[in-house]
C-alpha positions as CSV (number, residue, x, y, z in Angstrom):
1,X,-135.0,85.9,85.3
2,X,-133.2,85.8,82.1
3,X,-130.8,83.0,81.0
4,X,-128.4,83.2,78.1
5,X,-127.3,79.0,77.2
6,X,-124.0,79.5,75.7
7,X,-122.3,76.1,73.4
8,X,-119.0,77.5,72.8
9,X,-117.2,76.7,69.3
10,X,-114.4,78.3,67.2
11,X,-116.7,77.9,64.2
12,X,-119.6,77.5,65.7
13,X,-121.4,79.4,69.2
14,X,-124.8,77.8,69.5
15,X,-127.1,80.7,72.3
16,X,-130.6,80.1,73.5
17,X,-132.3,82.6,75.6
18,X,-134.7,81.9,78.0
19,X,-136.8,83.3,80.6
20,X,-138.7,82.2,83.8
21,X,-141.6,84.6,84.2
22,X,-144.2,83.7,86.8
23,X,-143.5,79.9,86.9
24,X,-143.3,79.6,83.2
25,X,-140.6,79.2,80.9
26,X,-140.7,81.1,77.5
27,X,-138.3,80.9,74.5
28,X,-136.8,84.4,73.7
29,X,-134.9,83.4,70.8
30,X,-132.1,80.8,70.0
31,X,-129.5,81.0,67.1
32,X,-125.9,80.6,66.6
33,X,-122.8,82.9,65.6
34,X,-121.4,81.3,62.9
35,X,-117.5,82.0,62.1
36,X,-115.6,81.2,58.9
37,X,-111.9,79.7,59.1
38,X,-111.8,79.8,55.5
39,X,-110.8,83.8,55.1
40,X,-110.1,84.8,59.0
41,X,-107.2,84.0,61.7
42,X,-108.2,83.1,65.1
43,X,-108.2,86.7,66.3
44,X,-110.5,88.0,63.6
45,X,-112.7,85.1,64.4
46,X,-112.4,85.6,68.2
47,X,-113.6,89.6,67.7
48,X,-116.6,88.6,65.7
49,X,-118.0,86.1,68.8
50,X,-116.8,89.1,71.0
51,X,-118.8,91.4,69.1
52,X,-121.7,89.4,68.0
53,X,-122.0,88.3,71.8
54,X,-121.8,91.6,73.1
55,X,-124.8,92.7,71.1
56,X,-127.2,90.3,71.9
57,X,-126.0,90.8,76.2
58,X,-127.6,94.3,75.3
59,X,-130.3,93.5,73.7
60,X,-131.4,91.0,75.6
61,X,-129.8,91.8,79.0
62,X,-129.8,88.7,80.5
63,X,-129.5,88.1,85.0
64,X,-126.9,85.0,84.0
65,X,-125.2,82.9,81.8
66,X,-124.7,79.2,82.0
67,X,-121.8,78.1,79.7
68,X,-121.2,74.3,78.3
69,X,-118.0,73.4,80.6
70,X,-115.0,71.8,78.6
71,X,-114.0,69.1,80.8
72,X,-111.9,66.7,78.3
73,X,-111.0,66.6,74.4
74,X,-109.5,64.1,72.1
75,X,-108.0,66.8,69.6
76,X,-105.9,69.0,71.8
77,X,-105.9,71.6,68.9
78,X,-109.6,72.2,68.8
79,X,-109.6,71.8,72.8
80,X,-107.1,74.7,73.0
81,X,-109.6,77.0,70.5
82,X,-112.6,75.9,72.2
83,X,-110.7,77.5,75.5
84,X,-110.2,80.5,73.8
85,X,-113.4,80.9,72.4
86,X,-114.7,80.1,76.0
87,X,-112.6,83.1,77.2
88,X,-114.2,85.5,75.3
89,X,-117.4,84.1,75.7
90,X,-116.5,85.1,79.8
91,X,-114.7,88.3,79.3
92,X,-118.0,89.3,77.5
93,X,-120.1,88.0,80.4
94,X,-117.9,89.6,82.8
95,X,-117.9,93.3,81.0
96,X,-121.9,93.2,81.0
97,X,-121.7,92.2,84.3
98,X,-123.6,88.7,84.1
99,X,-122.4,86.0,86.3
100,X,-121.4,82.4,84.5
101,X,-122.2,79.2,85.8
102,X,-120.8,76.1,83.9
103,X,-122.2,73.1,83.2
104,X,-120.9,70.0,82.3
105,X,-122.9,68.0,79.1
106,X,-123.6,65.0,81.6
107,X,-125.2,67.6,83.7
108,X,-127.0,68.7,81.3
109,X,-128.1,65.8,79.9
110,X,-129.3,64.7,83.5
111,X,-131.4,67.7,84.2
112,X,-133.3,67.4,80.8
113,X,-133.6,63.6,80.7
114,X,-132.9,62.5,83.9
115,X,-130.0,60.3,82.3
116,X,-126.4,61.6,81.8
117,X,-126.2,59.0,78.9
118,X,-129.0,60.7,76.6
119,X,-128.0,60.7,73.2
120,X,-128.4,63.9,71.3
121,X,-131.6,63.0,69.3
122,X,-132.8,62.3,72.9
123,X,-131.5,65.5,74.2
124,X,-133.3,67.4,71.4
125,X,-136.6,65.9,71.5
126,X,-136.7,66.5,75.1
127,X,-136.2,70.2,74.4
128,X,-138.7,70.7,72.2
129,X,-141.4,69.4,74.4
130,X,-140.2,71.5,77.6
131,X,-140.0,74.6,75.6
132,X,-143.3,74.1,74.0
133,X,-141.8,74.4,70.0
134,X,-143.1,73.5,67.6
135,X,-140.0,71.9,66.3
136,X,-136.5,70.3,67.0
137,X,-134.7,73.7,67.2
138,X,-131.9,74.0,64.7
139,X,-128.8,74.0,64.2
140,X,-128.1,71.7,66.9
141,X,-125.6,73.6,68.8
142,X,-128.4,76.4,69.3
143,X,-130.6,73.4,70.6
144,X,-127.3,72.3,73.0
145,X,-127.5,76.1,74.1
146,X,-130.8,75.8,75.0
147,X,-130.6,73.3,77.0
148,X,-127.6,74.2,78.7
149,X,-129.7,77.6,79.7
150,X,-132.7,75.4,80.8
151,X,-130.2,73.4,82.8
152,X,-129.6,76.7,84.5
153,X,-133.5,77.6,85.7
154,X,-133.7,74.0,87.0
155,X,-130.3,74.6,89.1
156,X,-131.3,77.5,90.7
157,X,-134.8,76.7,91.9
């Protein structure tokens, strides 16, 4: 089984890819798609997610996708572009043909640390050791992404 981690962002869409092969759990790769606001509307930056998403579903061709759930947001602004980032981020799923679970970050946080209060230093430490890595994986929304795919093998044990 093959699990894309998705942490959506207008700016910044952290992915991990993981896969459970005979009981283990190997590290495919993990990066992030990185948008500028600077020189590019909403759209433009929309399309390059799209696209940039829509290359690594065929490369990879993962059997699911678990996807960071927005459940609240201070800033109703960056709530409403994290929606339509999410959107995308489904449509994309949904053209490959991948099924999307959600997750929220406590639920998250509990299946890697057993504790839905884990601070992010905690959060990342813990993935590191459960991959195997030889490092805190970087940026940090790649290493939410990660563990928001890992999340996803525990869940459906």
């Amino acid at each position: 089984m093959i699990v894309i981690g998705i942490d959506p962002g207008i700016a910044i869409v952290g992915y991990g890819i993981l896969e459970k092969k005979d009981g283990r759990i190997v590290t495919l790769c993990y990066n992030c798609i990185f948008t500028s606001g600077k020189d590019k509307n909403t759209p433009e930056r929309l399309e390059e997610i799209y696209s940039a998403l829509s290359r690594l579903l065929k490369e990879y061709k993962p059997d699911c996708m678990a996807l960071e759930k927005l459940f609240f947001a201070r800033n109703v602004s960056s709530a409403m572009n994290v929606a339509e980032v999410r959107g995308v981020i489904m449509l994309a799923a949904r053209q490959h043909g991948i099924p999307v679970t959600e997750y929220t970050p406590n639920r998250v946080k509990q299946a890697i640390t057993g504790s839905g209060k884990a601070d992010k230093r905690q959060m990342q430490d813990m993935i590191r050791r459960l991959l195997s890595l030889g490092e805190i994986p970087r940026p940090d929304d790649a290493a939410d992404a990660l563990s928001i795919a890992l999340c996803h093998i525990h869940s459906v044990r």
